[in-house]
C-alpha positions as CSV (number, residue, x, y, z in Angstrom):
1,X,0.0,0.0,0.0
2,X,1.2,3.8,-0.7
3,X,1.8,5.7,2.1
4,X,-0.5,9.3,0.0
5,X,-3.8,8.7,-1.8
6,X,-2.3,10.7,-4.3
7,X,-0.4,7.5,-5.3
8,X,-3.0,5.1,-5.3
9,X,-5.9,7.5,-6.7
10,X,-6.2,9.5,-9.7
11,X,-8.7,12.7,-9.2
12,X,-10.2,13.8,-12.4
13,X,-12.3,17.3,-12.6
14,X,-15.2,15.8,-15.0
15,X,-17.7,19.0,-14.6
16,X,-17.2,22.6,-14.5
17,X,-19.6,25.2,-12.5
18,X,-23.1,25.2,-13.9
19,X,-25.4,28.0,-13.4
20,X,-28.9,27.7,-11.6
21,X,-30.9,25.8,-13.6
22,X,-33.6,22.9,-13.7
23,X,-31.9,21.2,-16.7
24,X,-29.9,17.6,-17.0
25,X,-26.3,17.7,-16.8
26,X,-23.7,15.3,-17.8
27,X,-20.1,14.9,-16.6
28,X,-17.1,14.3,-18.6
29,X,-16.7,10.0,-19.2
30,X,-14.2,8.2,-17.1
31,X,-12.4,5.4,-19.1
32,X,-11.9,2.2,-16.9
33,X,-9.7,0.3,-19.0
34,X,-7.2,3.2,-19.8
35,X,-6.9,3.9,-16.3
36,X,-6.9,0.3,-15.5
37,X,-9.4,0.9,-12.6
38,X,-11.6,-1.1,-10.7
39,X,-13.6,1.6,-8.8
40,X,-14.5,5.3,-9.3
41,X,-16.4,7.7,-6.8
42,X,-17.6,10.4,-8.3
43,X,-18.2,13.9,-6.1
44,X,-20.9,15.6,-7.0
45,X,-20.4,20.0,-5.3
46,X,-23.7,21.8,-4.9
47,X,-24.1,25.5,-4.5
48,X,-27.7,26.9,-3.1
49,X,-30.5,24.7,-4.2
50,X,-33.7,26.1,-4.0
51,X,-36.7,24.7,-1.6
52,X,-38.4,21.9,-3.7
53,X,-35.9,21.1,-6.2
54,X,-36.0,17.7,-7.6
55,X,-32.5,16.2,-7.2
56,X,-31.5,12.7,-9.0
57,X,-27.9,11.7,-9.7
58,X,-27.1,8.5,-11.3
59,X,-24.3,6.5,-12.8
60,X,-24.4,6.1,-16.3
61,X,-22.1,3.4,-18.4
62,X,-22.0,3.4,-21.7
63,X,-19.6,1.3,-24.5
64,X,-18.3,4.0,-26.7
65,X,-17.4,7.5,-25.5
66,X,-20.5,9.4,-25.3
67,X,-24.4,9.8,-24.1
68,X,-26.0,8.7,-26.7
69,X,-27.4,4.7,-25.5
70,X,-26.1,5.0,-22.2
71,X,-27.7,2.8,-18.9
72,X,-28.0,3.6,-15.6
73,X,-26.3,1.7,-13.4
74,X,-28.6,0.3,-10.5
75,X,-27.5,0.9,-7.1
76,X,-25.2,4.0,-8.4
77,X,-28.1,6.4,-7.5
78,X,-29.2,9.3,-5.6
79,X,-33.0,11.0,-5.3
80,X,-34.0,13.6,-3.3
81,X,-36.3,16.5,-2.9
82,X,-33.8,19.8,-1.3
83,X,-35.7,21.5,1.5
84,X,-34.9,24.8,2.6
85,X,-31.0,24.5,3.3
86,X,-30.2,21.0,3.2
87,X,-28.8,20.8,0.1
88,X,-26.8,23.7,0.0
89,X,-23.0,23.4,-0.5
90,X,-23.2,19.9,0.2
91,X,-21.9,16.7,-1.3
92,X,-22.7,13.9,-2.9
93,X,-20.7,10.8,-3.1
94,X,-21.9,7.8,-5.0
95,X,-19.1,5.1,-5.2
96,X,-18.8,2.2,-7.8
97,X,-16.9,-0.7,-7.7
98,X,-16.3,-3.0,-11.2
99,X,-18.7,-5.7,-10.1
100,X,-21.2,-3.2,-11.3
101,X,-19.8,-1.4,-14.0
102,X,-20.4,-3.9,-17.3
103,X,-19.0,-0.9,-19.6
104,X,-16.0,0.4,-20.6
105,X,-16.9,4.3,-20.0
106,X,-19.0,6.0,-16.9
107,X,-20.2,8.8,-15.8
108,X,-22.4,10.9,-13.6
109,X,-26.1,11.9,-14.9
110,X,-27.3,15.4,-12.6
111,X,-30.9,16.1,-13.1
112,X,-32.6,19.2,-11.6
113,X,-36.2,19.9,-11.9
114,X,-38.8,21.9,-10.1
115,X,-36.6,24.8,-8.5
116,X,-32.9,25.8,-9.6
117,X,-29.7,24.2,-8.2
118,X,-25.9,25.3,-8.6
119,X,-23.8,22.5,-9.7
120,X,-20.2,23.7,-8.1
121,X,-19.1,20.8,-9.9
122,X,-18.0,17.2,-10.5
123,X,-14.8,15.2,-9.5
124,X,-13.8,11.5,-9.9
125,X,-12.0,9.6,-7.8
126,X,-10.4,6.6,-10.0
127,X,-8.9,4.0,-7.2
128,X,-7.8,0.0,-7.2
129,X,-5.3,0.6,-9.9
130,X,-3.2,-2.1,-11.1
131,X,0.0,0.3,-11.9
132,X,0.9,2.4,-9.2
133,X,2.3,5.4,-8.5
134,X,-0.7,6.8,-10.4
135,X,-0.2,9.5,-12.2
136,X,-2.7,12.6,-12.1
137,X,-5.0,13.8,-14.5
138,X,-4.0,16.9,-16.6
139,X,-6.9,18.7,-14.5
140,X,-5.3,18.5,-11.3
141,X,-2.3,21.4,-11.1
142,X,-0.4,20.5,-7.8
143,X,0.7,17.6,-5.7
144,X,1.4,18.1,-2.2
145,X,2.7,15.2,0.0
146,X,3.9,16.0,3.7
147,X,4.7,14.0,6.7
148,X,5.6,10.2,6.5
């Protein structure tokens, strides 16, 4: 085992801001087989989210690169109606292991309805990789390891 999670995972930024909204978003596609990984949790940011939005995230998979045909993955969910404050800032963390995942790509489905939600953003964490040191995704800048 590595002694940093920065060795063993790879974090990918999959999603950008989006502004408030009630329409479907989808993230960026992780590739399993050219990361030669068996998990992936994906970290979903909010911003404020309105009193009554409809909130569900899933898991898509999907054999070529792309939307288009894609399936949910069961299990790899999340549904929720935001009160007042609950949902604001918050996280969501749905995590997938390769017993589920029958596809080559994945990647996470945000759908808003009802009232407007922020989406701060989307990251991936790619982990139970057969090569390590990993090496970072171009989207991470810096590095940091301290202590032993």
């Amino acid at each position: 085992m590595q002694g940093y999670m920065t060795e063993s995972c790879v974090f990918q930024r999959l999603m950008n801001a989006v502004a408030a909204g009630t329409s479907t978003q989808s993230s960026s596609r992780v590739d399993l087989q050219t990361q030669n990984a068996d998990a992936v949790c994906f970290a979903l940011t909010f911003g404020d989210v309105l009193d009554t939005c409809a909130i569900v995230v899933r898991v898509m998979e999907n054999t070529p690169d792309g939307t288009s045909g894609a399936t949910a993955i069961p299990g790899a969910s999340y549904t929720a109606t935001a009160g007042a404050t609950d949902h604001d800032n918050k996280i969501v963390l749905i995590d997938v292991k390769r017993s589920k995942i029958t596809k080559r790509y994945v990647y996470l489905e945000v759908a808003r309805a009802t009232a407007n939600a922020i989406i701060d953003g989307v990251t991936a964490i790619i982990y139970e990789k057969s090569a390590l040191p990993v090496t970072q995704d171009s989207s991470v800048v810096n590095t940091t390891q301290a202590g032993s």
